[in-house]
C-alpha positions in Angstrom: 138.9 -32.9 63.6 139.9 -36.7 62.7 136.6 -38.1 61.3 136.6 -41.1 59.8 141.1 -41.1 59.5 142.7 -43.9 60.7 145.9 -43.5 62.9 148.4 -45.5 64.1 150.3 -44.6 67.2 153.3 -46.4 68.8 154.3 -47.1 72.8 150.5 -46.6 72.7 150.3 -48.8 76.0 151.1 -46.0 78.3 152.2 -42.3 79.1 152.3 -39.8 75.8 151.0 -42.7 73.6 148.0 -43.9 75.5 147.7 -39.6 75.8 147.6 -39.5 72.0 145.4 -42.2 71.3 142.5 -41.4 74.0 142.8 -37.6 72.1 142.9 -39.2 68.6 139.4 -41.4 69.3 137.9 -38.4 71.0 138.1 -36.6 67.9 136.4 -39.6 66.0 139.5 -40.8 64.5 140.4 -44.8 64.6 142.8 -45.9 66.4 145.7 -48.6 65.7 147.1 -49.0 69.8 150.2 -50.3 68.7 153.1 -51.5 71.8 155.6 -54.4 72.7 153.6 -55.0 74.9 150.3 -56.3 73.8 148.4 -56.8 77.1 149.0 -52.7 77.7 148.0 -52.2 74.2 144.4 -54.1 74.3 144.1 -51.9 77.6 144.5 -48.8 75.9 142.1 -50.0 72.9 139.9 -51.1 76.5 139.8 -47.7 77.3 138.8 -45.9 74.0 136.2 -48.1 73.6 134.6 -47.5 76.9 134.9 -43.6 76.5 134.4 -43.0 72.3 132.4 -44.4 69.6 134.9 -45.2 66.8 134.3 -43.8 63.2 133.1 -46.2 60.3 136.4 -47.1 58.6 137.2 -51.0 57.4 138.7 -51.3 60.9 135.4 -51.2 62.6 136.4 -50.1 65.7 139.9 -49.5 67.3 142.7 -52.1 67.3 145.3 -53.1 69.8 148.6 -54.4 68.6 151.6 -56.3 69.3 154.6 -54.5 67.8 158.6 -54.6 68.3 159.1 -51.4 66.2 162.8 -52.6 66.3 162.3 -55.7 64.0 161.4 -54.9 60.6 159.5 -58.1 59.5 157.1 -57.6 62.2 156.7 -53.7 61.2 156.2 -55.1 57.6 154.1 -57.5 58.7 151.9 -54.8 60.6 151.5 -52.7 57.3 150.8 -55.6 55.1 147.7 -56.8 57.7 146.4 -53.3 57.0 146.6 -53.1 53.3 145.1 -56.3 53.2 141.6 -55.1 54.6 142.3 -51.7 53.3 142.7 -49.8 56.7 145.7 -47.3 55.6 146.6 -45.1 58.2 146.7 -41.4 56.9 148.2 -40.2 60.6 151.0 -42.0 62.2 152.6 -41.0 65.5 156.0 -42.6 66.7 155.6 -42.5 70.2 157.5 -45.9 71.3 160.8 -44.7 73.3 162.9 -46.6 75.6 166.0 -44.9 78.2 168.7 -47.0 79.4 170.4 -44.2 81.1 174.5 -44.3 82.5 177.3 -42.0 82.2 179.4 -43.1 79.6 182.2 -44.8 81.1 179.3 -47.4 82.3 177.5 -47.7 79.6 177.7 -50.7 77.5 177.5 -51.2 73.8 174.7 -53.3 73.9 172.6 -50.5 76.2 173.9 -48.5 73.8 172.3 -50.1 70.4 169.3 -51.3 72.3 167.9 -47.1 72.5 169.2 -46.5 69.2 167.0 -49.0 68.1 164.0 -48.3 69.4 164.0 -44.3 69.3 165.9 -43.7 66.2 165.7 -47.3 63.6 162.1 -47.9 64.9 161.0 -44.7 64.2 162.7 -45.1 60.6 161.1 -48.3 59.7 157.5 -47.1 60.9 158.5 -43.9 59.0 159.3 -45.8 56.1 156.5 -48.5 55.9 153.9 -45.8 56.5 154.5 -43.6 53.6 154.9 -46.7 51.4 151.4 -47.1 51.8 150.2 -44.0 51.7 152.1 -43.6 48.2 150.8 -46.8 46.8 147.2 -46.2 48.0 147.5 -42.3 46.7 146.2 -41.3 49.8 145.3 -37.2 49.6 147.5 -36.5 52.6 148.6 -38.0 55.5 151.1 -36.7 58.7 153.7 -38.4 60.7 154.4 -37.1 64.2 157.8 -38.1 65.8 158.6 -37.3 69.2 162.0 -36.1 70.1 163.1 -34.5 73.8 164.5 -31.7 74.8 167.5 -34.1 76.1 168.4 -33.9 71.7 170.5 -31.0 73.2 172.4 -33.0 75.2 171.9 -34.2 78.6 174.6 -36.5 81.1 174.0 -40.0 81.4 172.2 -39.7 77.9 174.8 -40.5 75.3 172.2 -42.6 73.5 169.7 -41.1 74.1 170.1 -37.7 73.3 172.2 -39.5 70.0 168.9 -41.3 69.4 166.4 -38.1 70.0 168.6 -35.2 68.0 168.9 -37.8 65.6 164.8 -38.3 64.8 164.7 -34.2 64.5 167.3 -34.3 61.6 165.7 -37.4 60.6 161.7 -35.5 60.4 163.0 -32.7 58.7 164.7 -35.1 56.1 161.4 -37.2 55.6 159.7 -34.0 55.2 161.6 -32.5 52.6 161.1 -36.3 50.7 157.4 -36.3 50.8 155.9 -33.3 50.8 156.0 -32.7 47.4 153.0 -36.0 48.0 151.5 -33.9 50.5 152.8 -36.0 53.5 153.8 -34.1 56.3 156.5 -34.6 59.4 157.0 -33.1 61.8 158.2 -33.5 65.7 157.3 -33.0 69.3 159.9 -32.0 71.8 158.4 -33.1 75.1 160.1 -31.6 78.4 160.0 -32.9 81.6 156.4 -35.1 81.0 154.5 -37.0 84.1 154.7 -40.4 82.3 156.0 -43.5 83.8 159.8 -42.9 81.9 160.0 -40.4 84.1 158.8 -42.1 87.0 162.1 -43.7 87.0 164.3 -40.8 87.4 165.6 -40.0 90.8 163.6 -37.8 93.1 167.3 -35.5 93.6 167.4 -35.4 89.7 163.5 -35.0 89.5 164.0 -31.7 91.8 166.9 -30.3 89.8 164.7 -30.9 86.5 162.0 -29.0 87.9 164.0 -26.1 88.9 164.8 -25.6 85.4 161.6 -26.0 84.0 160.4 -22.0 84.7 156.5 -23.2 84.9 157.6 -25.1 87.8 155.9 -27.8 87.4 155.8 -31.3 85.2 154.1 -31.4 82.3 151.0 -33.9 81.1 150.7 -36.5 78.4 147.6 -34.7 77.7 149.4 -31.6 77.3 151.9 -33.3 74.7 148.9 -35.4 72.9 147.7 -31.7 71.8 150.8 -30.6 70.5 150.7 -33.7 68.3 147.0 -33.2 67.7 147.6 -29.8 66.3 150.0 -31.6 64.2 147.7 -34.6 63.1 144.7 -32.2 62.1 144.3 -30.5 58.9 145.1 -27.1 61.7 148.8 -27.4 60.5 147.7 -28.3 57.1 150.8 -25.9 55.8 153.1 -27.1 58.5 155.8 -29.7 58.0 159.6 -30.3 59.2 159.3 -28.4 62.2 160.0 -29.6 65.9 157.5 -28.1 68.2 159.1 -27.7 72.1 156.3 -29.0 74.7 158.5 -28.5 78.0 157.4 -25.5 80.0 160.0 -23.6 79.5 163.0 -25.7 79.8 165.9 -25.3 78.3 168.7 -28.0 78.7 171.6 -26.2 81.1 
C-alpha cells in the first residue's frame, strides 16, 4: 500500500508511533523513526529492520532520528537534511505527545506551556515544514496524520491537554482546507483509552473508571490505532481529508 513513499512519524520511540511505524515498513514504506529520544528512536529503526525489507528510496533503508518537535531550528534542520539527499516525505504522522496531568488549581504555568508545546506548536511546525517541502518538490500528493484524544472533549486534570488535543482537530481541519487544493491531505486520529506506556501512568482507580466507560470493555492497541492512520496514509482515503476518525471503543467522554 506504501511502496517506495517515504514517511516520517513522530514519538516514534514507543506506543502509537513505534505502532505506526512497524505498520508503515510492513507495507514497504520507508520510514523516518523520529523521537527526543534518540536511543528509543534507533530501537524502533532496530526493529523494522529486523522484521521488513525497506523500499529503494534515496534513504536506503529506514532512519532513526533525534527530534525535539518543540524547537523549530532543529525541525528545520530535520527537513533541510532530507531535501538535501532528496528523501521528501509524502506521509507524515504527528504522533509525539506528552501529559503533565493536575487539576487546575495545581497546575503550573510552566506544566502548562510545556504540553502546549509539544501536542499543539510541535505538531504546527512539523505540519508546517512538511508541506513546505512537498510544495517546493511538487510532490503528486502527500497526507498528514495528527493524532488528537478523545480527552479534546474535555476531561479533569487535563486543562492542557484537552486545550492542546481539541486544538490539533481545529488545527487539521484548517491545514486541510489550505492544501488540498495541492492535493495534500489532513486528517486526525482520536485514540481512546490505548495500552501505551502514557497510559501506563494513569492510576489503576482511574484506569478502572476509564474502562467502564469504554462499552468494548477493554483497552485498545497501538496496532489498532496504527490502522486507523494507515487507512489514512494509503491512497484508501484518497478522497478523505479534514476529518477526525474516533479509535476508542466506544467511549465517549462522561
Amino acid at each position: 500500500m506504501l511502496a517506495n513513499r517515504i514517511a516520517l512519524v513522530t514519538g516514534a520511540g514507543s506506543g502509537i508511533g513505534r505502532a505506526v511505524c512497524q505498520k508503515f515498513a510492513k507495507q514497504q514504506a520507508v520510514v523516518v523513526a523520529a523521537d527526543a529520544r534518540l536511543n528509543a528512536a534507533e530501537e524502533t529503526a532496530k526493529l523494522l529492520e529486523q522484521s521488513t525489507e525497506a523500499a529503494s528510496t534515496p534513504l536506503n533503508g529506514h532512519r532513526a532520528v533525534q527530534l525535539d518537535v518543540r524547537d523549530s531550528a532543529g525541525v528545520s534542520e530535520l527537513f533541510k537534511r532530507l531535501s538535501d539527499v532528496k528523501a521528501i516525505p509524502s506521509i507524515v504522522v504527528n504522533a509525539a505527545g506528552i501529559t503533565r496531568d493536575k487539576f487546575m488549581k495545581d497546575m503550573t504555568e510552566e506544566e502548562f506551556d510545556d504540553v502546549i508545546d509539544v501536542n499543539l506548536k510541535g505538531t504546527w511546525l512539523i505540519c508546517k515544514a512538511a508541506s513546505q517541502l512537498m510544495l517546493e518538490n511538487k510532490l503528486e500528493k502527500g497526507s498528514i496524520v495528527n493524532i488528537s484524544s478523545v480527552s479534546a472533549k474535555g476531561n479533569m486534570g487535563q486543562t492542557n491537554y484537552a486545550a492542546s488535543k481539541a486544538g490539533v482537530e481545529g488545527m487539521t481541519k484548517s491545514i486541510a482546507k489550505e492544501l488540498a487544493k495541492f492535493n495534500i491531505r489532513c486528517n486526525a486520529v482520536v485514540p481512546g483509552y490505548i495500552d501505551t506506556p502514557m497510559v501506563q501512568t494513569v492510576p489503576e482507580k482511574l484506569q478502572q473508571i476509564l474502562l467502564m466507560l469504554t462499552p468494548m470493555g477493554r483497552m485498545g492497541l497501538p496496532e489498532e490505532v496504527a490502522d486507523a492512520i494507515l487507512f489514512y496514509a494509503s491512497d484508501q482515503s484518497s478522497f478523505v481529508t479534514g476529518t477526525a476518525l474516533q479509535v476508542s471503543g466506544g467511549f465517549q467522554m462522561s
